[in-house]
N, C-alpha and C positions, 0 to 999 in steps of 0.2 A: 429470380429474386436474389439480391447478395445477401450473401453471407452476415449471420450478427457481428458485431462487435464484439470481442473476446474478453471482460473481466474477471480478473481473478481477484480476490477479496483475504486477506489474511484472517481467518477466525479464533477466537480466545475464549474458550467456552465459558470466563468469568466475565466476559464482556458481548454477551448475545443483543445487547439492545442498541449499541454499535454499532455491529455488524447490520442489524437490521435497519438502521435511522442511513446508516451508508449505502448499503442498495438501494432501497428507498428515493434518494435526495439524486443518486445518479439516475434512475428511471424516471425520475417526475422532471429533468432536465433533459432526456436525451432524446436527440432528434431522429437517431436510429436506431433499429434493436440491439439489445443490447443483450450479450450473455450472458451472468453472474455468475459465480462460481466460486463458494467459500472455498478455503482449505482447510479442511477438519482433519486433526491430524488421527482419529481412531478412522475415519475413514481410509485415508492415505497407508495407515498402517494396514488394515484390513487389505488392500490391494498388493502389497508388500510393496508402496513404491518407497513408502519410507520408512528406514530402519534405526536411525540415529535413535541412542539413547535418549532417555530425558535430560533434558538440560537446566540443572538446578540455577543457572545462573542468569539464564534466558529471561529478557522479561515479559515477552511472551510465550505466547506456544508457537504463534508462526514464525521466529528468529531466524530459523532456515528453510523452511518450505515453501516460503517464495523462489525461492530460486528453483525450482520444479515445473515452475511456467514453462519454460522453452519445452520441456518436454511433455509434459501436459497436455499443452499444443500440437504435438505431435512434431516438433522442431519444422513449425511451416508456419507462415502469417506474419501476423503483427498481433500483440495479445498488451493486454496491461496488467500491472499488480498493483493494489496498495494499500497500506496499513486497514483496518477496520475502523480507525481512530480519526476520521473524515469526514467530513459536511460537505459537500458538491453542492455551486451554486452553476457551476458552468455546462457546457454542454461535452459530453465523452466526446462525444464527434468531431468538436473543434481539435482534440488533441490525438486524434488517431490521425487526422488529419495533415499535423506535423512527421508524421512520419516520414524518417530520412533513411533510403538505404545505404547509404555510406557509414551509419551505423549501427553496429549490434546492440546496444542499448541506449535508451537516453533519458536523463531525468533533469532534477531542480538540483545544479551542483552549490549546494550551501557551504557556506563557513560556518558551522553551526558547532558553536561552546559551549554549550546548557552550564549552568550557574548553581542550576538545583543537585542537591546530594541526593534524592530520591524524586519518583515522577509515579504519575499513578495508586496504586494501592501499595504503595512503600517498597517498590521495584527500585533496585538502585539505580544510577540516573549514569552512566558509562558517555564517556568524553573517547573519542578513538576517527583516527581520520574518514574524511567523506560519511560523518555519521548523518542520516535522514537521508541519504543520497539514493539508498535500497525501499525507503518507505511508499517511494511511488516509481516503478520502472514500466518504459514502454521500451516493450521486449522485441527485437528483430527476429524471434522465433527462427527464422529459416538462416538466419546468418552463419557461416561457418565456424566462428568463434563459438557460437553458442552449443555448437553441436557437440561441443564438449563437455558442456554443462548435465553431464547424464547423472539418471537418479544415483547410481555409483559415486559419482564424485561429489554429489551435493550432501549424500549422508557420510563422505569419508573425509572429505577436507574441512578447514577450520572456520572460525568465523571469521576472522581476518580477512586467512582469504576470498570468501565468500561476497563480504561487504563493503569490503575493500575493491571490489571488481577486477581482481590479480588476475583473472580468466583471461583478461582482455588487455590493449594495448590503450594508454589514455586518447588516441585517436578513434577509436573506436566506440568512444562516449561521446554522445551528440548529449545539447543543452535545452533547456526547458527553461519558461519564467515562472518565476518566481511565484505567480498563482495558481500554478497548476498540484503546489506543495505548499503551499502558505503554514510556515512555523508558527500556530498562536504562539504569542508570549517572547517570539523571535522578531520577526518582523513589525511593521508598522502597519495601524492600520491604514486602506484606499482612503484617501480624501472623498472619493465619489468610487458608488459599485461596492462589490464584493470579490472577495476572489474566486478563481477557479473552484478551487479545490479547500476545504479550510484544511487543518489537523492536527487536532489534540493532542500533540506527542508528549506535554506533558501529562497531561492529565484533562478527562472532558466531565462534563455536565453529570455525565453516570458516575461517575465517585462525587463521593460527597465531599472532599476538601478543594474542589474545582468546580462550584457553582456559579463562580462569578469571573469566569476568564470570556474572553473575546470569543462574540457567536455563540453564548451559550444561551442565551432567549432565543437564537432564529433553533439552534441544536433541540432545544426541550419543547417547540412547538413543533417538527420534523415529527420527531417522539412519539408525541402526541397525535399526531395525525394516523402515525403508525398504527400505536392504540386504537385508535378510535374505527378505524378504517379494521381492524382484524385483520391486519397483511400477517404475513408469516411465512419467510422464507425458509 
């Protein structure tokens, strides 16, 4: 029997219902097993894999503890990461699927300018290149490049370089469409269908000043299913 599917899920402990409506909408899609795997940072600390200070300016808690995939993994595979801030209509499998080994990472390379001075629960809303680019990455885990990416240098180098994908050569980022990261509030929506992947990077259905952005009836019935069903990752 192969192996699951490798997700990794960025966790925000002020955003647990998220986290939850995300794994969720990816297993009720996926045509193979799938692994989930938050990243809780008092866990990761607990482990000593991650030592970075707090980051007062972070607007999450996972800012950097994505990049810990590759090694996670054991720097072998192909593994995924992406924001908690997600609705999945698509199937995981189509997009492990695209896996190219001629690159060590690949995602949705966006132009993305956000317009908003804040996003979320009054997080301030940072403009800075290839931003969204890190929200959803399919990791080449075993790629050489990445072999570099040890807990060492993911807690000692900067954001910049982290999100900026400085690790790596730009040939070395393979491309993704555009649904597999669908910007609400960035993008337009499918004339027909849904996208891959949704993601509330501004802000989703769980704060209350984003009840009425794109997908958030299909988001608050997810929810609700959640509820109703007693899941509980």
């Amino acid at each position: 029997m192969s192996e699951p599917l490798r997700l990794y899920v960025g966790y925000d402990s002020r955003e647990d219902i998220a986290w939850q409506v995300c794994r969720y909408s990816v297993l009720q899609h996926a045509s193979k097993p799938v692994e989930v795997t938050p990243l809780k940072l008092p866990e990761l600390r607990a482990q000593g894999i991650y030592t970075r200070p707090v980051d007062t300016l972070g607007s999450t808690e996972f800012t950097f503890s994505r990049f810990l995939v590759p090694a996670l993994a054991g720097f072998e595979g192909w593994a995924v990461f992406c924001d908690c801030d997600f609705l999945w209509f698509g199937d995981i499998a189509d997009l492990f699927a695209q896996a190219d080994d001629r690159y060590a990472v690949m995602v949705v390379q966006h132009d993305y300018q956000p317009k908003e001075a804040v996003k979320m629960d009054g997080k301030a809303q940072a403009a800075y290149p290839r931003k969204n680019w890190s929200s959803l990455m399919l990791f080449n885990c075993g790629h050489p490049s990445n072999k570099t990416l040890t807990p060492e240098v993911v807690n000692r180098e900067t954001g910049a370089f982290l999100h900026r994908f400085q690790w790596l050569s730009d040939d070395q980022i393979g491309s993704l469409d555009t649904g597999w990261n669908w910007l609400e509030g960035w993008y337009p929506k499918p004339a027909q269908g849904t996208p891959q992947a949704v993601h509330y990077t501004r802000g989703g259905p769980w704060f209350e000043n984003y009840q009425d952005v794109d997908y958030a009836q299909e988001w608050r019935d997810t929810a609700e299913e959640v509820k109703r069903l007693g899941i509980k990752a």
